[in-house]
C-alpha positions, 0 to 999 in steps of 0.5 A: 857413113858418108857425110852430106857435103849441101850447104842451104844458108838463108838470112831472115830478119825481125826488127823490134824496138830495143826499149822494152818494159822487162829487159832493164837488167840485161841492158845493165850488165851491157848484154845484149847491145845488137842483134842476135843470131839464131842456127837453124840447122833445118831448112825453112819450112821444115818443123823445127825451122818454123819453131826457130822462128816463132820463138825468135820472134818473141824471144826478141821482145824479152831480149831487147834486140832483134834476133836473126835466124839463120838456116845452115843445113846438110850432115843430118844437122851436124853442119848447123851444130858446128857451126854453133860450137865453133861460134864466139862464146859471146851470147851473140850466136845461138842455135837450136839442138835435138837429140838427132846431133847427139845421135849423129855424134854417137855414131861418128866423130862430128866436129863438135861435142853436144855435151860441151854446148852452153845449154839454155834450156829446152823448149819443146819436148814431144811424145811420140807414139809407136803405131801398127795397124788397126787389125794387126795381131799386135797388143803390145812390143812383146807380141812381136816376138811371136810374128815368126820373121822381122818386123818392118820398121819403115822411118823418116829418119835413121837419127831420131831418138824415136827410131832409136827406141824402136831399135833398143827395144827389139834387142830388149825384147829380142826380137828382130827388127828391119828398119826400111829408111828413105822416107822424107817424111814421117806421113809417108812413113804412115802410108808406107805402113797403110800399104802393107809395107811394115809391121810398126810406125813410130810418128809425133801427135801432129802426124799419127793423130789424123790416121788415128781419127780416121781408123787407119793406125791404132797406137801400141806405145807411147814414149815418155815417162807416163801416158800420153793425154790423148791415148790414155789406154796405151802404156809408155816405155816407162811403164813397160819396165824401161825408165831409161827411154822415157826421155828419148821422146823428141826434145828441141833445146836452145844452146850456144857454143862452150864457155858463155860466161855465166852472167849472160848465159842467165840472160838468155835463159830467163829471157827463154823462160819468159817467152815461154810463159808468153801469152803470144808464143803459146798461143802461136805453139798451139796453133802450129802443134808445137809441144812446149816442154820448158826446162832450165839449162842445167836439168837439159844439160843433165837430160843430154849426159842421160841421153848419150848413157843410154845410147851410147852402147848400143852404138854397134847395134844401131850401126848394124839397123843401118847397113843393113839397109844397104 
């Protein structure tokens, strides 16, 4: 696969006093003394630019220093992880990961290795939710060996682990899958389906909900260990008898590059910790649709092996979904 070769780079600063109440200790140990700087590997506006920066801005109270985010996108998000990779392991340079870098590794050498990153703990953690047609025959993925020809599978995005399960499970549940790629959005996706386009969407709460409260979808599987809150009726993957992609739900995790010595790496993480606890960050997080899901450095760490163990053999079979776009 041809690598996109686009380079967007913007500077975006927060300036906040460094006498903080809470920080005594890190001011101690010497870190942190200046700014710094978070990777963005998405351009502004997008959904996790706008979680980089919201969480830098609190993040920073609990740090002491300001915290300036930088926007270094192109490669599906590869040239943003590499550039975290390949940063001084100081704790100066940090950047935020999700499962879609992971994937990209799978399916191509990339430079960098998302099981060597520092991790510092996870921030969002998102289920997802599988979506057919209000009046489709559809009541369940086992159905959809009954159709008699592919299921249309229009997508956002080729390396996202939502589209991922969708792949993995027509091969568990033998039948075949057509991903129709291309969309820049996961609402265009959802109208893509609206049009008779596909069989099966696949979209985060903040998008399917509004067709859901309108009658235009109606949910069929949800991705996560038990059932989604808002959808009590419809079962997750767990519960289909697939525990291994329970957590290929849409996780954002904060990392910075191999071998941060541990002393600051505990800084970073208990300075994550308390912003997610912030009365402001989970306020703002509920106001922007954002789902925390706190999880400390080393159960991520372990959450990301898991990931690349479940996806790594079916490597060939994603590969396949691709080019057969083509």
């Amino acid at each position: 696969m041809k690598k996109m070769v686009i380079v967007f780079v913007s500077l975006s600063l927060w300036v906040f006093g460094v006498s903080l109440p809470g920080i005594a200790t890190a001011a101690e140990k010497g870190f942190p003394n200046k700014e710094i700087t978070v990777i963005c590997s998405m351009a502004p506006g997008g959904g996790r630019d706008i979680l980089t920066r919201g969480f830098s801005k609190v993040m920073s109270k609990h740090m002491g220093v300001p915290m300036v985010v930088l926007n270094i996108t192109g490669g599906a998000q590869t040239r943003g992880a590499a550039a975290i990779y390949h940063a001084a392991p100081d704790g100066y340079t940090i950047g935020f990961g999700g499962q879609s870098e992971s994937i990209a590794q799978i399916l191509e050498e990339q430079d960098y290795d998302m099981r060597k990153f520092s991790q510092i703990g996870r921030v969002q953690s998102t289920q997802e939710t599988f979506f057919v047609m209000p009046d489709s025959p559809f009541k369940s993925f086992k159905d959809f060996k009954t159709f008699g020809k592919p299921i249309r599978f229009p997508v956002f995005s080729l390396t996202t682990g939502s589209t991922v399960v969708g792949m993995i499970l027509s091969l568990r549940e033998k039948f075949p899958l057509k991903v129709i790629g291309g969309y820049k959005q996961q609402t265009e996706a959802t109208l893509a389906l609206l049009r008779g386009d596909g069989e099966l969407i696949v979209n985060n709460p903040s998008v399917g909900m509004v067709f859901f409260k309108t009658g235009e979808i109606r949910p069929i599987l949800t991705i996560g260990p038990k059932r989604y809150p808002s959808f009590p009726e419809i079962p997750s993957v767990a519960e289909m008898g697939y525990k291994d992609l329970a957590n290929l739900s849409l996780d954002i995790w904060l990392m910075g590059p191999p071998e941060i010595p541990k002393e600051r790496l505990k800084i970073l993480e208990d300075a994550l910790m308390s912003t997610l606890k912030d009365p402001e960050f989970v306020n703002w997080a509920k106001k922007v649709s954002i789902d925390l899901g706190p999880l400390n450095g080393e159960d991520n760490a372990k959450r990301v092996l898991d990931f690349f163990k479940v996806v790594e053999p079916y490597k060939r079979d994603i590969e396949k979904n691709i080019m057969g776009m083509k």
